[in-house]
C-alpha positions as CSV (number, residue, x, y, z in Angstrom):
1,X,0.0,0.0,0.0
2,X,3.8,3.9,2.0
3,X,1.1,0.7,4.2
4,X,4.5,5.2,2.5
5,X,3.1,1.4,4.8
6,X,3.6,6.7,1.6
7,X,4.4,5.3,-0.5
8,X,3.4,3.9,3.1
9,X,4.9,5.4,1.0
10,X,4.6,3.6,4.5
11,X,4.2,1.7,3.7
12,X,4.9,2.7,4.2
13,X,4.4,1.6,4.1
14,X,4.0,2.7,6.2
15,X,4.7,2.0,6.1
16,X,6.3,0.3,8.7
17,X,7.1,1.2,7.7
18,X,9.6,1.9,7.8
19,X,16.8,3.1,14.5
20,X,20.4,4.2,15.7
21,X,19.8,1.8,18.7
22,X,19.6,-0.8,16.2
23,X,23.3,-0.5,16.5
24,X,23.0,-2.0,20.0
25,X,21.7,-5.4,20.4
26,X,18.1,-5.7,20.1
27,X,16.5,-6.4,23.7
28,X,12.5,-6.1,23.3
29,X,12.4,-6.5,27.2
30,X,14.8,-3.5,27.8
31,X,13.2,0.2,28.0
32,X,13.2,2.0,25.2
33,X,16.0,4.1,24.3
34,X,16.3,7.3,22.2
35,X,18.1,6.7,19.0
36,X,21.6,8.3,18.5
37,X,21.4,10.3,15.2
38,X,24.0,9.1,13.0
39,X,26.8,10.6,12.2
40,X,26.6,10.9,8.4
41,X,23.1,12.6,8.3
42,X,23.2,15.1,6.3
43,X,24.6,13.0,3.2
44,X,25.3,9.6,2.2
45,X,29.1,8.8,2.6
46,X,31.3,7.5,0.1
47,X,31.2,3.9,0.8
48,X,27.3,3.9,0.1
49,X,25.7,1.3,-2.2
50,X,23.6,3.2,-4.8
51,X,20.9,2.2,-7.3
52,X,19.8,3.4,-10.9
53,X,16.6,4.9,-8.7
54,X,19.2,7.2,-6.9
55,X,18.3,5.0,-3.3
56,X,21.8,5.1,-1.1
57,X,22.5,2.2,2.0
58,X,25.1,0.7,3.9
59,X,25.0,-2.1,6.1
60,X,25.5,-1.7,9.6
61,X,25.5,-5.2,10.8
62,X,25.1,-8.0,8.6
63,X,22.1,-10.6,8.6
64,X,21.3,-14.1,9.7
65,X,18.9,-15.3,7.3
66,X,19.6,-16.1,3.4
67,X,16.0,-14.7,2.2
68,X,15.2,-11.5,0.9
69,X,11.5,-10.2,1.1
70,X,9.5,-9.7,-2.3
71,X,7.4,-6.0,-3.0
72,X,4.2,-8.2,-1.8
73,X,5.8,-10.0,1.6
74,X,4.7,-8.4,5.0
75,X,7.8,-7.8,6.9
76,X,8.7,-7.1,10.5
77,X,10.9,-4.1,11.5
78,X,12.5,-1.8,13.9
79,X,13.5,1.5,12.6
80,X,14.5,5.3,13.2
81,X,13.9,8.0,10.8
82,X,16.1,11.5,10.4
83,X,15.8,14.5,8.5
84,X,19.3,15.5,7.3
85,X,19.2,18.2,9.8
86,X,19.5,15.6,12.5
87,X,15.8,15.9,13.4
88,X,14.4,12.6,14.8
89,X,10.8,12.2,12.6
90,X,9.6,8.7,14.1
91,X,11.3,5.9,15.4
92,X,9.9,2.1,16.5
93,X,12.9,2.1,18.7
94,X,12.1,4.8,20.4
95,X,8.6,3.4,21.0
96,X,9.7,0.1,22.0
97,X,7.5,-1.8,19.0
98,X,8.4,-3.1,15.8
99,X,6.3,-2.5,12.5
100,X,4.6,-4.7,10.7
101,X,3.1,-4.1,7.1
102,X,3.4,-5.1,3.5
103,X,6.4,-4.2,1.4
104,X,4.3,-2.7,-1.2
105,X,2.6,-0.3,1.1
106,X,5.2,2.1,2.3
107,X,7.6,4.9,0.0
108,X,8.9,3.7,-2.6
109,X,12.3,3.9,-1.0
110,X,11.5,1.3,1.7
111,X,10.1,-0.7,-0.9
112,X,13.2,-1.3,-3.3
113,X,15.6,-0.9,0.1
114,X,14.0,-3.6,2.2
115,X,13.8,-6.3,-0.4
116,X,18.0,-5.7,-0.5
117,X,17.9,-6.6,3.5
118,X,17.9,-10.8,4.4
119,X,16.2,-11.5,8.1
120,X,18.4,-9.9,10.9
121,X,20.4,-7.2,8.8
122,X,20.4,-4.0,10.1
123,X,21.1,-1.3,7.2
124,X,20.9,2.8,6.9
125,X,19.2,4.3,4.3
126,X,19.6,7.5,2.8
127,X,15.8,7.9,0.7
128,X,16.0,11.1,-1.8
129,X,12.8,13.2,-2.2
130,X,11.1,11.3,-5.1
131,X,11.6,8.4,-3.1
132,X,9.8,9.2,-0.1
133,X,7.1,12.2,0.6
134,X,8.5,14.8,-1.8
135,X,9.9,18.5,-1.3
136,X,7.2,19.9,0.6
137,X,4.8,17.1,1.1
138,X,2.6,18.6,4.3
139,X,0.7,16.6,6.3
140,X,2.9,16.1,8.7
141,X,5.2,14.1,6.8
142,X,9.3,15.6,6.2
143,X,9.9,16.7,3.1
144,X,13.7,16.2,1.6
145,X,16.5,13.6,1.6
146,X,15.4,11.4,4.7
147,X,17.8,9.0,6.8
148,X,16.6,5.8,7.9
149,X,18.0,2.8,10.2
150,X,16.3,-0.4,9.7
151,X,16.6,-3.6,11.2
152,X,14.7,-6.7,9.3
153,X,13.1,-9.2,12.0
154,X,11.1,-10.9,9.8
155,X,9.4,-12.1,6.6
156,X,6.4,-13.1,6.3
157,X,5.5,-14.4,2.6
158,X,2.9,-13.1,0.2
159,X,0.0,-15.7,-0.1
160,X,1.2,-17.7,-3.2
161,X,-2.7,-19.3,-3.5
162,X,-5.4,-17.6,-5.4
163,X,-7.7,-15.5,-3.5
164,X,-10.1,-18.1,-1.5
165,X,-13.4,-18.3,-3.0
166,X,-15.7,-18.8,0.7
167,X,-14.5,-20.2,4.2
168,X,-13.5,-23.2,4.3
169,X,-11.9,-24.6,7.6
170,X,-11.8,-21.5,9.3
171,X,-9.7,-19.6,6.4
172,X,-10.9,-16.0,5.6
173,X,-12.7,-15.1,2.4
174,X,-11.4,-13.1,0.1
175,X,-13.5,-9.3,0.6
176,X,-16.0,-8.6,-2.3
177,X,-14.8,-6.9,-5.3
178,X,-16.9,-3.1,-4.7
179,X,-19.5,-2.0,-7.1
180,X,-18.1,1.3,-7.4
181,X,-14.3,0.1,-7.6
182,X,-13.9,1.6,-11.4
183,X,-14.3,5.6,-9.8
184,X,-15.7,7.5,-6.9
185,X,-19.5,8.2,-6.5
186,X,-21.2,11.4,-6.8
187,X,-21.8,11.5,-3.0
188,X,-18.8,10.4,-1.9
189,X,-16.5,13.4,-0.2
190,X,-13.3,14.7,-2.2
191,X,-10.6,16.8,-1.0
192,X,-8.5,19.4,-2.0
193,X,-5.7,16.6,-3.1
194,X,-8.1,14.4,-5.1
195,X,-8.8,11.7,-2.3
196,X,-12.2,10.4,-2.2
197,X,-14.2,8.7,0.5
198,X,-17.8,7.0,1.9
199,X,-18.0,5.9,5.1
200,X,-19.4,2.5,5.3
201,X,-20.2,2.2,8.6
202,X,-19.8,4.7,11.6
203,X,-17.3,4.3,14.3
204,X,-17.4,4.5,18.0
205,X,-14.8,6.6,19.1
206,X,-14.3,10.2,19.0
207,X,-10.6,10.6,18.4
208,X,-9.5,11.1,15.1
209,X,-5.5,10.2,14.4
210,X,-2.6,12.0,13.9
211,X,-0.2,11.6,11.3
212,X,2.5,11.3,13.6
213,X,-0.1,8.3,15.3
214,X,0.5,4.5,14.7
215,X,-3.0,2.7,13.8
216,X,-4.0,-0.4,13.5
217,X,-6.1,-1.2,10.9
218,X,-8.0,-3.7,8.6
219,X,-8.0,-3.7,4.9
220,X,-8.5,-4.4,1.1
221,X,-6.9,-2.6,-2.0
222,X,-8.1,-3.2,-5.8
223,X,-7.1,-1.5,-8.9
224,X,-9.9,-0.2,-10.9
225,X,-10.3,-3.3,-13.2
226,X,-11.4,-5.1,-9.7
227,X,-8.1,-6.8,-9.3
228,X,-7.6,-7.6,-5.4
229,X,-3.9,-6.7,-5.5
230,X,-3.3,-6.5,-1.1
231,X,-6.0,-7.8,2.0
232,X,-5.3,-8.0,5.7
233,X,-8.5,-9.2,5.6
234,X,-8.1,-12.4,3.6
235,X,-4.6,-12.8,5.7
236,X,-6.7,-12.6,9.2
237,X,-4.6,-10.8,10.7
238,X,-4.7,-6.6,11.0
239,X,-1.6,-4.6,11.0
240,X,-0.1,-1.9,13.0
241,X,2.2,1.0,11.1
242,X,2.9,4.7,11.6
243,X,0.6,6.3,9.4
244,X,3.3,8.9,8.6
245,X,5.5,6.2,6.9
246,X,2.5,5.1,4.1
247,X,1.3,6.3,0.8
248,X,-0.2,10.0,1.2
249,X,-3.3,8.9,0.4
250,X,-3.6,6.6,3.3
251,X,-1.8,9.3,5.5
252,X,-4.3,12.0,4.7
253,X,-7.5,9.6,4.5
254,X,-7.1,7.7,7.9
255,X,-6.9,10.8,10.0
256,X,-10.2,11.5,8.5
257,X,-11.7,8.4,10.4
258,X,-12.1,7.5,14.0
259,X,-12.0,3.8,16.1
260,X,-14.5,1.7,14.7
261,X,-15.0,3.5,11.6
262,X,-14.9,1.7,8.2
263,X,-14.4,3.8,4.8
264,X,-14.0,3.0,1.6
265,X,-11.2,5.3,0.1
266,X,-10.4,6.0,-4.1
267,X,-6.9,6.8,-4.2
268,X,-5.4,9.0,-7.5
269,X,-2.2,7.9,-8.6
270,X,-0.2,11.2,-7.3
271,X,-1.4,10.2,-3.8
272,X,-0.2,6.3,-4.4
273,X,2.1,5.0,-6.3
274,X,1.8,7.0,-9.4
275,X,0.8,5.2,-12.9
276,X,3.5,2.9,-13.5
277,X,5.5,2.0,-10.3
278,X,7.2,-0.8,-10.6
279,X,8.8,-3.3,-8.4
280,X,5.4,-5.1,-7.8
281,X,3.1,-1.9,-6.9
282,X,0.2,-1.4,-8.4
283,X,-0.2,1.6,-10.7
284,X,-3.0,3.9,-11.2
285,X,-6.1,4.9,-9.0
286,X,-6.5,2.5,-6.3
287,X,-9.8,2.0,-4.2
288,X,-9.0,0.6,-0.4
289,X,-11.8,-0.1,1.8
290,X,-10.4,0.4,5.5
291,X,-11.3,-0.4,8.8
292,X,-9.6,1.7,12.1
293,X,-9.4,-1.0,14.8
294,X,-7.0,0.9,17.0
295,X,-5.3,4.4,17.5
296,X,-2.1,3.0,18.9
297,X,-0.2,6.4,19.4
């Protein structure tokens, strides 16, 4: 989805989405500690790895597995994030909680960087601009060349099966393709970006989200042809991600719901993955229908 996580873009996937104390040895049962901000912040050093895409990384500590995640695994991470002023943006670390959300839902940067990573790696990223929120993206995302430290815990694969027809033996169905997947109703509400949105069913909180939040969520994602392309729903299982490390169009749209809330969501390409993504993303306007289980903070 970047879950940017925007892209969240996360994932962002994120989210993920997408930490400095992941130069320490991981302790889950230890308190949280604030990430040190790396030393080689503001730019990537010479010794960085580069792509054709312009993406920059260098391990930190190498890993213990021998498999790399695909664009349409979920994977399990702790991470730190930096502006190249040395600002600290969000950090799992700091929280005490890995991320968990699919590949293809966060920036594109975490996308392409991640699948580089095998299970216990621990790698810094440096994630130019058109790789992550843009210039000036607003919303509470940073704008610019952003640093991140990420450390891979897990893979967990992409559903090789077709999607499953009904229930059988206590396996999830796959989530109806929507009526109104090709484009957005007349009544459904747009917003100054070009995201559109129906509730489907009220919630029963009050709270609405922050960018800077994590959620926890439940959802489906089609293309416009009706092609179920991502569902947490057909995995059984929600997931958790900052909603600052996702696409922007999941960024901007969650923090329109509250708890309990679900909301189907149309998704223009400039607030996705734009038309022709690559790297396993879908392309194009995407339709999501979402579900706000929790506001995690």
């Amino acid at each position: 989805m970047h879950f940017n996580l925007k892209s969240r873009r996360t994932l962002v996937p994120q989210a993920a989405a997408l930490a400095l104390a992941l130069t320490l040895s991981l302790n889950l049962n230890a308190e949280p500690s604030m990430p040190a901000t790396p030393p080689d912040v503001a730019a990537p050093p010479a010794d960085a790895a580069k792509t054709a895409s312009g993406l920059a990384s260098k391990v930190l500590q190498k890993g213990t597995g021998t498999k790399q995640p695909t664009a349409a695994d979920t994977v399990t991470v702790h991470y730190s994030g930096w502006t190249t002023d040395g600002k600290l943006f969000d950090s799992s670390v700091k929280r005490g909680q890995p991320s968990s959300f699919p590949l293809n839902g966060v920036i594109k940067g975490w996308t392409e960087g991640l699948q580089l990573m095998t299970e216990g790696e621990k790698r810094r990223f440096w994630i130019p601009a058109n790789l992550a929120y843009g210039e000036n993206p607003g919303g509470g995302r940073p704008g610019g060349l952003l640093v991140f430290d990420v450390e891979l815990l897990g893979i967990r694969e992409a559903p090789k099966a077709p999607p499953v027809p009904a229930v059988v033996g206590g396996v999830p169905k796959a989530p109806p393709v929507p009526a109104d997947v090709a484009a957005a109703p007349k009544d459904a509400e747009k917003s100054a970006s070009g995201l559109a949105s129906k509730v489907l069913a009220k919630g029963s909180g009050t709270t609405h989200p922050k960018a800077s939040d994590q959620v926890k969520v439940h959802y489906s994602g089609w293309t416009t042809d009706g092609k179920l392309f991502d569902s947490s729903v057909q995995r059984g299982q929600p997931i958790v991600f900052p909603l600052s490390g996702v696409i922007p169009g999941w960024t901007e749209g969650v923090q329109l719901m509250v708890e309990g809330e679900r909301r189907r969501f149309w998704i223009p390409a400039n607030l996705a993955y734009g038309e022709n993504p690559g790297g396993g993303r879908p392309g194009g306007l995407l339709v999501f229908d979402v579900e706000l289980i929790q506001i995690v903070k």
